[in-house]
C-alpha positions in Angstrom: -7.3 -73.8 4.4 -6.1 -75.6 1.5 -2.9 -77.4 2.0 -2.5 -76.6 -2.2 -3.6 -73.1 -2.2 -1.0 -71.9 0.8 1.8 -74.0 -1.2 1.6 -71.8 -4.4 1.2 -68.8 -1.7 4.4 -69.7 -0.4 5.9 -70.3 -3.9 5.1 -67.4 -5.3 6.4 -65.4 -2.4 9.7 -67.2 -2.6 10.7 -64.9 -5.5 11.8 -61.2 -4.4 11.0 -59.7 -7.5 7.4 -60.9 -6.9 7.2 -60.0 -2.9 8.5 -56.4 -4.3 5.3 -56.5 -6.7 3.1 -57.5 -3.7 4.5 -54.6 -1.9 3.7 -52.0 -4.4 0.4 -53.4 -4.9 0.1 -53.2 -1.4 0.1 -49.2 -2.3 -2.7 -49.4 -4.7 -3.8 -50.9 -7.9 -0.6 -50.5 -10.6 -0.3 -51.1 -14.4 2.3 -53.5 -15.6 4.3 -50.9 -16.9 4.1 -49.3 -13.4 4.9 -52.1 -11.9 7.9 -52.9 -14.6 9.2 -49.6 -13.7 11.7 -50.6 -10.6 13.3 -53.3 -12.0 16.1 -54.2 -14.9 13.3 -56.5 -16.3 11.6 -56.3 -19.1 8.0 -56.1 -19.4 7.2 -59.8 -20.7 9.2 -60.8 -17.9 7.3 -58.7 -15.4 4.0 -60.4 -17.1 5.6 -63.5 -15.8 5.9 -62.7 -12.6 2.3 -61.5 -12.6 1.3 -64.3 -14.5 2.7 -66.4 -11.6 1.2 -64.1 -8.3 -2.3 -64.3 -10.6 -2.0 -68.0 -10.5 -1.3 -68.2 -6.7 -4.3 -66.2 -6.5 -2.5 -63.2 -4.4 -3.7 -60.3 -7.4 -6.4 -60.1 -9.9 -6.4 -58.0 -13.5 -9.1 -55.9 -14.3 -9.3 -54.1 -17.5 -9.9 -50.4 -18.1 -10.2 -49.5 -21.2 -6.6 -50.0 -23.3 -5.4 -50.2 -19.4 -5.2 -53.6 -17.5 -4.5 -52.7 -13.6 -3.3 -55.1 -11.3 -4.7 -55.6 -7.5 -3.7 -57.0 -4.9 -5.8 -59.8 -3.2 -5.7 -60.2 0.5 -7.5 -63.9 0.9 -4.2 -65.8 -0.1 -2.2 -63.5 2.8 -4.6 -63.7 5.0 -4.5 -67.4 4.9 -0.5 -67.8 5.3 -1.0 -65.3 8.2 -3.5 -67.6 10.1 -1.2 -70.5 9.4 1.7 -68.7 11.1 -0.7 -68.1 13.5 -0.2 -71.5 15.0 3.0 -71.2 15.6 2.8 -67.7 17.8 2.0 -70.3 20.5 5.2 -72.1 20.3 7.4 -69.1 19.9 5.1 -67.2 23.1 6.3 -70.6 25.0 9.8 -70.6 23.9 10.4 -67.1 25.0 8.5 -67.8 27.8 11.3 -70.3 29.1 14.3 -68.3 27.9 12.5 -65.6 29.8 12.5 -67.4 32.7 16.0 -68.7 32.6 17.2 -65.2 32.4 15.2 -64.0 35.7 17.1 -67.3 37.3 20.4 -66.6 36.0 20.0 -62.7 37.4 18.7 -64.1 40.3 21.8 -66.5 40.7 24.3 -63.2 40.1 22.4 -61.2 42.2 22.9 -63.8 45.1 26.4 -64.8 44.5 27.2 -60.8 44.6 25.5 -61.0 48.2 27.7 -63.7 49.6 30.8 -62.2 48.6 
């Protein structure tokens, strides 16, 4: 993984306007005037925003005919996913513990309730 690549991931995901883009794309190719659609944007701005998740490498344009349809591109997601990945461990531990703390402190009630 390239410590660059998952940066401008991560950059370009910061935005909502652009994770609502992914979203929809998520759905299926769009045009940019489908895309445009939801938003109080206007469509140079929305090219932007495209211009921006293109960079990152998270959708590619192709071109059909007058049409230019946008895709989304899973490499880029996949890659932030596997570097989240990681950190399943440490969260798996941490709940782990604070599972284990809560069995004792039930435990602890359960006895003090007894030797009343």
């Amino acid at each position: 993984m390239i410590p660059e690549r998952l940066s401008a991931t991560f950059a370009a995901l910061a935005d909502p306007t652009r994770r609502a883009i992914i979203a929809r794309l998520s759905q299926g190719e769009a045009s940019v005037l489908e895309l445009a659609a939801p938003f109080d944007m206007s469509q140079p701005a929305v090219s932007k925003h495209l211009k921006v998740l293109e960079q990152a490498g998270l959708i590619a344009r192709g071109r059909d005919a007058q049409r230019r349809p946008c895709r989304l591109v899973g490499d880029p997601l996949a890659e932030v996913a596997a570097w989240l990945g990681g950190y399943r461990q440490f969260w798996e531990q941490a709940f782990d513990r604070l599972d284990s703390v809560l069995d004792d402190m039930k435990k602890e009630k359960k006895h003090a309730r007894k030797a009343r």
